[in-house]
N, CA, C and O atoms as CSV, one atom per row, in Angstrom:
chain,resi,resn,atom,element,x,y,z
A,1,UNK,N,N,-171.531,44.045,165.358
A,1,UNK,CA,C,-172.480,45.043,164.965
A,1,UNK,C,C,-173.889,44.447,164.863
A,1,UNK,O,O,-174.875,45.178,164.956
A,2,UNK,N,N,-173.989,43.146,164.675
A,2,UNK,CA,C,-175.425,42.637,164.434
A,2,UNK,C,C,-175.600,42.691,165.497
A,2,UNK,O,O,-176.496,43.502,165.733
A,3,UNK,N,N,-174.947,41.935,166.936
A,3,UNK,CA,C,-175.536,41.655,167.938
A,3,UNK,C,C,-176.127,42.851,168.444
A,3,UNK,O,O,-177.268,42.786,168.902
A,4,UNK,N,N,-175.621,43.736,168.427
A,4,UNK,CA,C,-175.578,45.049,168.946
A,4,UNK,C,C,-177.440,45.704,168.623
A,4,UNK,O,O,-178.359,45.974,169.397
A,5,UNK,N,N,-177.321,45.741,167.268
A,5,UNK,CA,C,-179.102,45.543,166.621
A,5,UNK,C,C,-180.044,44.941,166.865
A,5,UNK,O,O,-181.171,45.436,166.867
A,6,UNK,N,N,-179.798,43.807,167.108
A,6,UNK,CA,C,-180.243,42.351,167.966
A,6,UNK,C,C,-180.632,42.983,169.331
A,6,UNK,O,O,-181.832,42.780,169.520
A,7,UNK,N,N,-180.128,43.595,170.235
A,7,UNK,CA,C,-180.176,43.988,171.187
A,7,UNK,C,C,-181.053,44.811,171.010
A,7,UNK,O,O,-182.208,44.571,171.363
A,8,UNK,N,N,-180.682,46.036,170.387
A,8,UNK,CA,C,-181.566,47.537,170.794
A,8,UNK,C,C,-182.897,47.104,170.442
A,8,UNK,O,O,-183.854,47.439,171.140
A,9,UNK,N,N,-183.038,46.366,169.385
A,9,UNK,CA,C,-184.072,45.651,168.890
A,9,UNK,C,C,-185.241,45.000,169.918
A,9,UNK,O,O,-186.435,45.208,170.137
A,10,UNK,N,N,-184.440,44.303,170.302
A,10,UNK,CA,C,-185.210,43.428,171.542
A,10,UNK,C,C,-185.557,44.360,172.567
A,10,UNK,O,O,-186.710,44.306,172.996
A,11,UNK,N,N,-184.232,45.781,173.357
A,11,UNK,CA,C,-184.799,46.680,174.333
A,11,UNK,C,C,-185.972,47.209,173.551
A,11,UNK,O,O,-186.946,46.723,174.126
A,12,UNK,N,N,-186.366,47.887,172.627
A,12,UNK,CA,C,-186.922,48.498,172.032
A,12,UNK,C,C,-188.216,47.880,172.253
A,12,UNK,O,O,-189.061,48.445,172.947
A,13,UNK,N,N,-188.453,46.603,171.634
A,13,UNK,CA,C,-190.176,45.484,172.072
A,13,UNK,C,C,-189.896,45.776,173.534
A,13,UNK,O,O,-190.648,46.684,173.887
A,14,UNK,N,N,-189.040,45.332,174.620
A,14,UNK,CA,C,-189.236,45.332,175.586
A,14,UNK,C,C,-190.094,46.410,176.388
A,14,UNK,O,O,-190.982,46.213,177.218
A,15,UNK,N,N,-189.531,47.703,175.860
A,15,UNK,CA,C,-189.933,48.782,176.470
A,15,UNK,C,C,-191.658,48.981,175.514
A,15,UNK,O,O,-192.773,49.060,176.029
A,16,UNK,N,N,-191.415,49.003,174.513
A,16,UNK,CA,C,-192.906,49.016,174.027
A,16,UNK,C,C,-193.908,48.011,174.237
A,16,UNK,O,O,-194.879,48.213,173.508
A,17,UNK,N,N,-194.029,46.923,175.027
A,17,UNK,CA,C,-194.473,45.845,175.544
A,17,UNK,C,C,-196.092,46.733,176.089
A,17,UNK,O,O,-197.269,46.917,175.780
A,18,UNK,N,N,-194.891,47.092,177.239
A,18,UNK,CA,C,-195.968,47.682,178.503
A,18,UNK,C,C,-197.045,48.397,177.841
A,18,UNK,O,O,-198.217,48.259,178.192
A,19,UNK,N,N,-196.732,49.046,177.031
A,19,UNK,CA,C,-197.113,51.014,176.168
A,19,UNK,C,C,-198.489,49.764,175.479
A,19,UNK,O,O,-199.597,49.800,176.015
A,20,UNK,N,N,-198.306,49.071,174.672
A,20,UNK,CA,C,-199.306,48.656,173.951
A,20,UNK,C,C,-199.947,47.301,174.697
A,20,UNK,O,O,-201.172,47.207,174.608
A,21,UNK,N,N,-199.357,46.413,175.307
A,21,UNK,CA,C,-200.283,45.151,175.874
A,21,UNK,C,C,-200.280,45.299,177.132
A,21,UNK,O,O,-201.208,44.676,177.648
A,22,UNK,N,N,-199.436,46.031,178.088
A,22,UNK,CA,C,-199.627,45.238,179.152
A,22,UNK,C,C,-200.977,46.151,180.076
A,22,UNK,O,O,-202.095,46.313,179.586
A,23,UNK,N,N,-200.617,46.609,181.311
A,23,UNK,CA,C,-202.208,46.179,182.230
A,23,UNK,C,C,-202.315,47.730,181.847
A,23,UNK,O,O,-203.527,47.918,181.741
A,24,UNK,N,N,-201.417,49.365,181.493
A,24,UNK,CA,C,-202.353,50.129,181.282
A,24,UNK,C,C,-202.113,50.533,179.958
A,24,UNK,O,O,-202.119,51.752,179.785
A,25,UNK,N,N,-201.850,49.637,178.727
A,25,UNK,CA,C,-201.371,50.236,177.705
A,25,UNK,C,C,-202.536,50.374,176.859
A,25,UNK,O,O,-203.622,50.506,177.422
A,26,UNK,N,N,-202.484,50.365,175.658
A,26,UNK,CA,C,-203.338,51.092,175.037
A,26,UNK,C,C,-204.908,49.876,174.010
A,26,UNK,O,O,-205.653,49.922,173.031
A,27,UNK,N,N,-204.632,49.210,174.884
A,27,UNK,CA,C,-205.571,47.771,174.302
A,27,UNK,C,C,-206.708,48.357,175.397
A,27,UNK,O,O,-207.745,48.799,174.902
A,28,UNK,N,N,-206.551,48.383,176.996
A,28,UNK,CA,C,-207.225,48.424,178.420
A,28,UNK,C,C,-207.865,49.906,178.051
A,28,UNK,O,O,-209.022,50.280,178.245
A,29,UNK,N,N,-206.767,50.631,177.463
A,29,UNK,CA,C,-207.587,52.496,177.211
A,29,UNK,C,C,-208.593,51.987,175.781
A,29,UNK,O,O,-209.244,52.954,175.386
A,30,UNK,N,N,-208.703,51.443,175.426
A,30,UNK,CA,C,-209.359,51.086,174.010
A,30,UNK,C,C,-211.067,50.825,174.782
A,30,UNK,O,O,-212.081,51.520,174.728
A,31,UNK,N,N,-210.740,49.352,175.554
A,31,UNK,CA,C,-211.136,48.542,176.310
A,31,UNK,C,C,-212.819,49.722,177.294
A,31,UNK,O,O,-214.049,49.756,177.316
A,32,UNK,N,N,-211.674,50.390,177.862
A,32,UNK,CA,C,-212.441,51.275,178.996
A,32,UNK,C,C,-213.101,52.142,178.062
A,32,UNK,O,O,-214.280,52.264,178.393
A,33,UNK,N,N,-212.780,52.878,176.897
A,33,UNK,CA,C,-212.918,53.948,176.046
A,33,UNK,C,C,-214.795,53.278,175.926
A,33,UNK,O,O,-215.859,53.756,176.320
A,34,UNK,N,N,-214.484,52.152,175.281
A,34,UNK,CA,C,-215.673,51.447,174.699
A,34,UNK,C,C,-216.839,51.238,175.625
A,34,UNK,O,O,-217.987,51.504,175.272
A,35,UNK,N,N,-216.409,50.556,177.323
A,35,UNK,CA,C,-217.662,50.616,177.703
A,35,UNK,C,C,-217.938,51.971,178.900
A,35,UNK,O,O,-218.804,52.063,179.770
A,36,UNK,N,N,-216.938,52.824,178.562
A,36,UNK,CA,C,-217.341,54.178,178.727
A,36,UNK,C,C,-218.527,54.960,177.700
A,36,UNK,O,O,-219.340,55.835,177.995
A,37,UNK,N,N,-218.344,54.467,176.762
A,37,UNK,CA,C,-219.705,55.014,175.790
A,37,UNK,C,C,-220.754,54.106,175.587
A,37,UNK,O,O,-221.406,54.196,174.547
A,38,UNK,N,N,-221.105,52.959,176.696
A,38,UNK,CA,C,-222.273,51.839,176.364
A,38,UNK,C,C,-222.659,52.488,177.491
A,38,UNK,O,O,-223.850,52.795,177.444
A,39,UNK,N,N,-221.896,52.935,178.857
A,39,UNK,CA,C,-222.464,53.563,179.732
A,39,UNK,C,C,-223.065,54.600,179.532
A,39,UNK,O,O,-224.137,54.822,180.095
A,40,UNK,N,N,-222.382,55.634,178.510
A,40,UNK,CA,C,-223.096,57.241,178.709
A,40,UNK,C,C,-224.393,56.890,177.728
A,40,UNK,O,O,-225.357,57.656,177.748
A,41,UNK,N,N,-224.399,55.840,176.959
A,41,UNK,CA,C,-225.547,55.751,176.221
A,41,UNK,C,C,-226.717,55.262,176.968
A,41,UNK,O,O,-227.787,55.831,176.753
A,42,UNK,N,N,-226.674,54.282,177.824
A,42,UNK,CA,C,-227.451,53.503,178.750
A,42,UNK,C,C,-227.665,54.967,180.062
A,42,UNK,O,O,-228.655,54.782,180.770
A,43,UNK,N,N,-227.132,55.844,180.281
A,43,UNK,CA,C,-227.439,56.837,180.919
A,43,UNK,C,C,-228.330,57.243,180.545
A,43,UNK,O,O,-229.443,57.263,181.071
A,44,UNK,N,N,-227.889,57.762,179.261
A,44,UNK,CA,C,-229.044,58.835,178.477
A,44,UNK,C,C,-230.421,58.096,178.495
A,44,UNK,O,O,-231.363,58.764,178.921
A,45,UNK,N,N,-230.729,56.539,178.008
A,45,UNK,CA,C,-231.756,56.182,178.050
A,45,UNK,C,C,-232.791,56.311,179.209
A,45,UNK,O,O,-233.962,56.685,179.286
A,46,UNK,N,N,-231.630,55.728,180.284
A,46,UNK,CA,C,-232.501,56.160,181.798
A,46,UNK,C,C,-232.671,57.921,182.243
A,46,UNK,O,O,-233.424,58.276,183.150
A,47,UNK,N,N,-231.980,58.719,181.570
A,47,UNK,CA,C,-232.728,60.131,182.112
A,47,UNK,C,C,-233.939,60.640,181.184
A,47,UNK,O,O,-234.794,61.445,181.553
A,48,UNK,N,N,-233.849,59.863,179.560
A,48,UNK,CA,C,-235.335,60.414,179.471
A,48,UNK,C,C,-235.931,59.524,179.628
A,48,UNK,O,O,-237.059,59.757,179.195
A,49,UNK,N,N,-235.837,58.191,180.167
A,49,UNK,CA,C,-237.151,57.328,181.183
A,49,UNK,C,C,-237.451,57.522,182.689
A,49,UNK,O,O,-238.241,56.919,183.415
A,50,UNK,N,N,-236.519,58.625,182.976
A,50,UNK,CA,C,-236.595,59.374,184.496
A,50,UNK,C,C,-237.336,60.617,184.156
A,50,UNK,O,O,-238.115,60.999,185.028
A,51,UNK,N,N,-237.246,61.432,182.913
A,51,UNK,CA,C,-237.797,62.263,182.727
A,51,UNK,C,C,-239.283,62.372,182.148
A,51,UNK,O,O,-239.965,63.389,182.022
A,52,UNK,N,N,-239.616,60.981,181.814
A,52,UNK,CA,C,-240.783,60.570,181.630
A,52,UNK,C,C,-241.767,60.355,182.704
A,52,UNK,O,O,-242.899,60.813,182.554
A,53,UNK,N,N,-241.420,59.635,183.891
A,53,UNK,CA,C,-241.739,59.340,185.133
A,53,UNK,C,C,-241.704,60.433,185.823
A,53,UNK,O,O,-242.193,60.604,186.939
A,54,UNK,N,N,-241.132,61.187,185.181
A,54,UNK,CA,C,-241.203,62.623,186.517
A,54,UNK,C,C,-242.173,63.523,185.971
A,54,UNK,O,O,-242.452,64.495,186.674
A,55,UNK,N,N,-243.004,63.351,184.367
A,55,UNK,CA,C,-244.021,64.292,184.036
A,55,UNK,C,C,-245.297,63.170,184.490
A,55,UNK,O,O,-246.378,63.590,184.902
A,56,UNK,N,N,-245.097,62.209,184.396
A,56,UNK,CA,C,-246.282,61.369,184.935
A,56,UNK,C,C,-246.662,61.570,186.493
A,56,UNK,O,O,-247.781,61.702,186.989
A,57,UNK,N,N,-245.553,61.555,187.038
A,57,UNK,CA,C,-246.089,62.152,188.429
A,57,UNK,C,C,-246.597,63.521,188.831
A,57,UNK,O,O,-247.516,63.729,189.623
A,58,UNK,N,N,-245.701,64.659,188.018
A,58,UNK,CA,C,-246.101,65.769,188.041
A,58,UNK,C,C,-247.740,66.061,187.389
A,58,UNK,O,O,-248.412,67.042,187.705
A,59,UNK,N,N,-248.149,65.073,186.508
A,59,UNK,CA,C,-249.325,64.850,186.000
A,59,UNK,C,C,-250.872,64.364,186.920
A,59,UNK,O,O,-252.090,64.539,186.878
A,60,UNK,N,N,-249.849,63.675,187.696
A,60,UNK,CA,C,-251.215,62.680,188.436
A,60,UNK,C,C,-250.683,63.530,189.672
A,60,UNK,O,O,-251.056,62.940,190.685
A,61,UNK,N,N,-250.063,64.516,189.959
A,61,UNK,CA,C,-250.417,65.317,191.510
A,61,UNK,C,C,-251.159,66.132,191.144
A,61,UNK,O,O,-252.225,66.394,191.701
A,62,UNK,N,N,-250.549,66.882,189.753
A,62,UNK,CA,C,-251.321,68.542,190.136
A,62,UNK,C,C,-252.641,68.323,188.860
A,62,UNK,O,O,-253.642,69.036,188.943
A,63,UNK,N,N,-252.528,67.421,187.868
A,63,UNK,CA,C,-254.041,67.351,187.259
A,63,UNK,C,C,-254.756,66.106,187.627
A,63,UNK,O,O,-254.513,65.230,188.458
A,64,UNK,N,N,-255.756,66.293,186.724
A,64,UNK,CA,C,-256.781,65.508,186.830
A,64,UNK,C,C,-257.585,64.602,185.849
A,64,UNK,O,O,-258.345,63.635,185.891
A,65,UNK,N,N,-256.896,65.599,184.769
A,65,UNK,CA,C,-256.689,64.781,183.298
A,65,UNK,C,C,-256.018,63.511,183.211
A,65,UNK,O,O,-256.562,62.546,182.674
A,66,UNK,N,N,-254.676,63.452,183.793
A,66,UNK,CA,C,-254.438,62.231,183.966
A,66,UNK,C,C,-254.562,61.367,184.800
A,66,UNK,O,O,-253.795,60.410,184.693
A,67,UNK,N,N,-255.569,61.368,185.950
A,67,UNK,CA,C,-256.003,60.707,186.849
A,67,UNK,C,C,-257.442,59.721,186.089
A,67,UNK,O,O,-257.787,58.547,185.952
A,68,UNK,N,N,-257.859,60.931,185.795
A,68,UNK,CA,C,-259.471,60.662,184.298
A,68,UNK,C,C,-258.706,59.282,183.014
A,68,UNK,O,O,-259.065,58.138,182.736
A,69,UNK,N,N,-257.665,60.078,182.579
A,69,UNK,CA,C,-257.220,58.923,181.692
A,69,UNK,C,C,-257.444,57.343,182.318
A,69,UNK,O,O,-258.181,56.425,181.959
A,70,UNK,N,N,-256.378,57.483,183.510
A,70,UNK,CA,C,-256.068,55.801,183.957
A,70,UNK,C,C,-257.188,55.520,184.231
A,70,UNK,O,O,-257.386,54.315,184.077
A,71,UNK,N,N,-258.430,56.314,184.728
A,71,UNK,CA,C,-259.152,55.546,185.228
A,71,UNK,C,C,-260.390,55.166,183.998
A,71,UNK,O,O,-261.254,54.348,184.313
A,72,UNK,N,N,-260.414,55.662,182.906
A,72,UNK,CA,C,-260.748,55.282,181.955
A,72,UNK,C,C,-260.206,54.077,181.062
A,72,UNK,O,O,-260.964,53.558,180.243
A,73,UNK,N,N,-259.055,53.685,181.199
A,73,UNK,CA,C,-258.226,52.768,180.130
A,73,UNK,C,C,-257.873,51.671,181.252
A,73,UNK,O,O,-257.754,50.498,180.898
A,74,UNK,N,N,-257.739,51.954,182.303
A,74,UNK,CA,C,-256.985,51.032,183.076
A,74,UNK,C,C,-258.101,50.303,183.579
A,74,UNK,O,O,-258.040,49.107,183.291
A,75,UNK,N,N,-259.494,50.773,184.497
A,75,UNK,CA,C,-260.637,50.426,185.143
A,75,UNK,C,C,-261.959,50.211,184.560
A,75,UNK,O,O,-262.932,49.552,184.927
A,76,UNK,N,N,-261.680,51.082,183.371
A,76,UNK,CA,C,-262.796,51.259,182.353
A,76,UNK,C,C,-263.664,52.068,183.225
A,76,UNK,O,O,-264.828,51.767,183.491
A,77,UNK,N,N,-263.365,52.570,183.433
A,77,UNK,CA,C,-264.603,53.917,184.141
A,77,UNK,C,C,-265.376,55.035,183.187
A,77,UNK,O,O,-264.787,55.403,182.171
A,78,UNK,N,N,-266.644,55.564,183.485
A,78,UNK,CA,C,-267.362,56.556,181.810
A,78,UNK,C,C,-267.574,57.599,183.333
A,78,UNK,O,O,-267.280,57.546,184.527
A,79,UNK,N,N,-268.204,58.426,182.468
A,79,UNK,CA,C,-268.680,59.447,183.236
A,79,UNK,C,C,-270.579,58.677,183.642
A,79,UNK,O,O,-271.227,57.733,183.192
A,80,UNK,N,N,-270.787,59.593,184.551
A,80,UNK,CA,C,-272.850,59.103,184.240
A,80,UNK,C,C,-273.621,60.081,183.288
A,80,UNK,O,O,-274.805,60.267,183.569
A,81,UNK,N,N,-273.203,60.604,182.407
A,81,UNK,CA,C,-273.730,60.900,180.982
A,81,UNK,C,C,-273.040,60.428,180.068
A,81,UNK,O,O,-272.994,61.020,178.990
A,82,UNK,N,N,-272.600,59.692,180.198
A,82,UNK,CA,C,-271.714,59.071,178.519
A,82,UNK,C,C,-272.413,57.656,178.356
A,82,UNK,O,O,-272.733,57.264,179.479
A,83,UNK,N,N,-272.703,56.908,177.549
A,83,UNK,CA,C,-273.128,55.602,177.522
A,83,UNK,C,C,-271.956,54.820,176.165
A,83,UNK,O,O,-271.839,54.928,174.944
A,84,UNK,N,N,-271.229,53.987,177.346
A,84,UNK,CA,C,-270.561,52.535,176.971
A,84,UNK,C,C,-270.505,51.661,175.624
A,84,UNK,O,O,-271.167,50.637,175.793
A,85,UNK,N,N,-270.137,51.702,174.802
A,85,UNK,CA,C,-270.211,50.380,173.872
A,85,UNK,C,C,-269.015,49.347,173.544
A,85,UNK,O,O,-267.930,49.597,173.018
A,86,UNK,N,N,-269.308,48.636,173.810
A,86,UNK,CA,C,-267.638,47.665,173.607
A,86,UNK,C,C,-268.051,46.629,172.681
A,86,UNK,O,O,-268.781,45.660,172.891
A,87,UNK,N,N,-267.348,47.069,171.415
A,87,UNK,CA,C,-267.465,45.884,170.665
A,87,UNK,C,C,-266.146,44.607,170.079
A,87,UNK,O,O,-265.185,44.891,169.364
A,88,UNK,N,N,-266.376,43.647,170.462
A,88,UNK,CA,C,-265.386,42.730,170.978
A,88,UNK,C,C,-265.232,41.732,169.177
A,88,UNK,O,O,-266.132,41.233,168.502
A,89,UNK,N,N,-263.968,41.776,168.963
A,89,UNK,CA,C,-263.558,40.713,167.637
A,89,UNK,C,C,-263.819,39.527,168.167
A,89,UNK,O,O,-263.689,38.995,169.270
A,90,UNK,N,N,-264.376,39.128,166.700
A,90,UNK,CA,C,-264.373,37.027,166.948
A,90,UNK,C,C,-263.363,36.839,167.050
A,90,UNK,O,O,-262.674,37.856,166.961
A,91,UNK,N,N,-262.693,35.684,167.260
A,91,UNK,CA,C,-261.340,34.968,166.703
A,91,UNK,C,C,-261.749,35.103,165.636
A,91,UNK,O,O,-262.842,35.460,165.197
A,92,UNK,N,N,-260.546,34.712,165.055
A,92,UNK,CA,C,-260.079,34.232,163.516
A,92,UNK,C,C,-260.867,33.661,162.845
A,92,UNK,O,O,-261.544,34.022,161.882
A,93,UNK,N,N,-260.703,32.023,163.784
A,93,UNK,CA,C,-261.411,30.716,163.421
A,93,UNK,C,C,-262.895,30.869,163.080
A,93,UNK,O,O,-263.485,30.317,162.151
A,94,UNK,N,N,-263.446,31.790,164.075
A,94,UNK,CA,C,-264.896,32.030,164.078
A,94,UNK,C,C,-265.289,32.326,162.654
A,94,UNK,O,O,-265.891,31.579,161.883
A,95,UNK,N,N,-264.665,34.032,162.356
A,95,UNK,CA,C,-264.646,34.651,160.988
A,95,UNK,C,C,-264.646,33.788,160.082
A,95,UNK,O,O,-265.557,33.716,159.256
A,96,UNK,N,N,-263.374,32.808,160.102
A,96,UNK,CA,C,-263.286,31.947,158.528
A,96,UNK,C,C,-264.421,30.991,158.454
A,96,UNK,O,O,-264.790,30.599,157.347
A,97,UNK,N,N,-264.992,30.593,159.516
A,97,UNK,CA,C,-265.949,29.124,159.393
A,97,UNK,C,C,-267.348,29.655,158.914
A,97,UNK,O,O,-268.090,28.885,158.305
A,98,UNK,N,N,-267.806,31.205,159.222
A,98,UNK,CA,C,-269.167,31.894,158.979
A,98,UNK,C,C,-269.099,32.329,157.571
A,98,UNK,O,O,-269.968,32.310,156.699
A,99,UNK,N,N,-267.608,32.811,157.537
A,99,UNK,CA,C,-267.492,33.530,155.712
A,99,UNK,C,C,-267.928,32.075,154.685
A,99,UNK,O,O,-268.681,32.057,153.712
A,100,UNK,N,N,-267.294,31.134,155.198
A,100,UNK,CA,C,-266.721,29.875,154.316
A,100,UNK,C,C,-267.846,28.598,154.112
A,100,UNK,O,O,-267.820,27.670,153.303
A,101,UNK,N,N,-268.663,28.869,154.982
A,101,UNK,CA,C,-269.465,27.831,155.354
A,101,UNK,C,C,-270.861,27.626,154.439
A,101,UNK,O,O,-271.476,28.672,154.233
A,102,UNK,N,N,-271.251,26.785,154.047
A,102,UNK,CA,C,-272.717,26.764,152.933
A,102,UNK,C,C,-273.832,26.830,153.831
A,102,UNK,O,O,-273.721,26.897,155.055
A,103,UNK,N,N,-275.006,26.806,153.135
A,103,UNK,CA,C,-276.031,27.102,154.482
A,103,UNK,C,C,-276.024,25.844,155.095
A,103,UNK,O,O,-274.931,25.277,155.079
A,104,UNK,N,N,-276.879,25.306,155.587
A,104,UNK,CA,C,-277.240,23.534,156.302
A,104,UNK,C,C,-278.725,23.396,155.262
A,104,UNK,O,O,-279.598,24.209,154.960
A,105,UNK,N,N,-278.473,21.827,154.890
A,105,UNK,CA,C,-279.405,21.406,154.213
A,105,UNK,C,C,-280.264,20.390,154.954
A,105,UNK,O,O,-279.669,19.317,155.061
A,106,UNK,N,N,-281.471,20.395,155.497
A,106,UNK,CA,C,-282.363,19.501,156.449
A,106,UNK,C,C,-283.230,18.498,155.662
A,106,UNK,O,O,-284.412,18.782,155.854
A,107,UNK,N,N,-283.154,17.901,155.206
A,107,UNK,CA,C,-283.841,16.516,154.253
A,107,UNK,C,C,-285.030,15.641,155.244
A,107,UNK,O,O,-284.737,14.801,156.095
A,108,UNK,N,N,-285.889,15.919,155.016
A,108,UNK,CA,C,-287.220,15.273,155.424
A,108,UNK,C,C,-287.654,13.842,155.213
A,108,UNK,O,O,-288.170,13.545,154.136
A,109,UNK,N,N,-287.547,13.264,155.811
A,109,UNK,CA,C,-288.041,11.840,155.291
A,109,UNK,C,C,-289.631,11.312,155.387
A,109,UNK,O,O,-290.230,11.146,156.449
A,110,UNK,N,N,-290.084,11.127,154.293
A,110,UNK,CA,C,-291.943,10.521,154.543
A,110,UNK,C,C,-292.083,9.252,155.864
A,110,UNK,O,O,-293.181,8.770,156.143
């Protein structure tokens, strides 16, 4: 009677082998499940960065507003009634040495 248990026992793993480890059991459906949803996520990213690219083009055919933009930010282009000012940061270094600095003292000698 033991052996007998012993047996069904062992058919029993045998047959459930396949079902849970082997090449389509349920580790490989786990497996696929997972980078089935890194894909649909990585999809989604690229259709609204396709859908971005497709108002930018639809932008720069039929207006002119966004033709005006790039060529303002990208070329620096003004109109010929607007007048230009660009005012440019020191470095850092510059700032701290002018804040920090005492005047200069010039000593005269007879």
């Amino acid at each position: 009677m033991r052996i007998l248990a012993l047996v069904l026992a062992a058919l029993i793993i045998a047959l459930q082998w396949p079902l849970w480890i082997g090449k389509g059991g349920w580790m490989r459906v786990w497996q696929l499940d997972t980078q089935l949803t890194q894909r649909q996520a990585e999809n989604e990213k690229m259709k609204e960065r396709n859908a971005a690219l497709d108002a930018e083009v639809r932008d720069l055919k039929l207006g002119t507003e966004a033709i005006e933009e790039r060529a303002r930010n990208e070329l620096g282009m003004i109109r010929g009634d607007e007048v230009f000012f660009q005012v440019l940061d020191r470095p850092e270094q510059a700032k701290n040495s002018l804040i920090g600095s005492s005047p200069v003292k010039i000593q005269l000698r007879p």
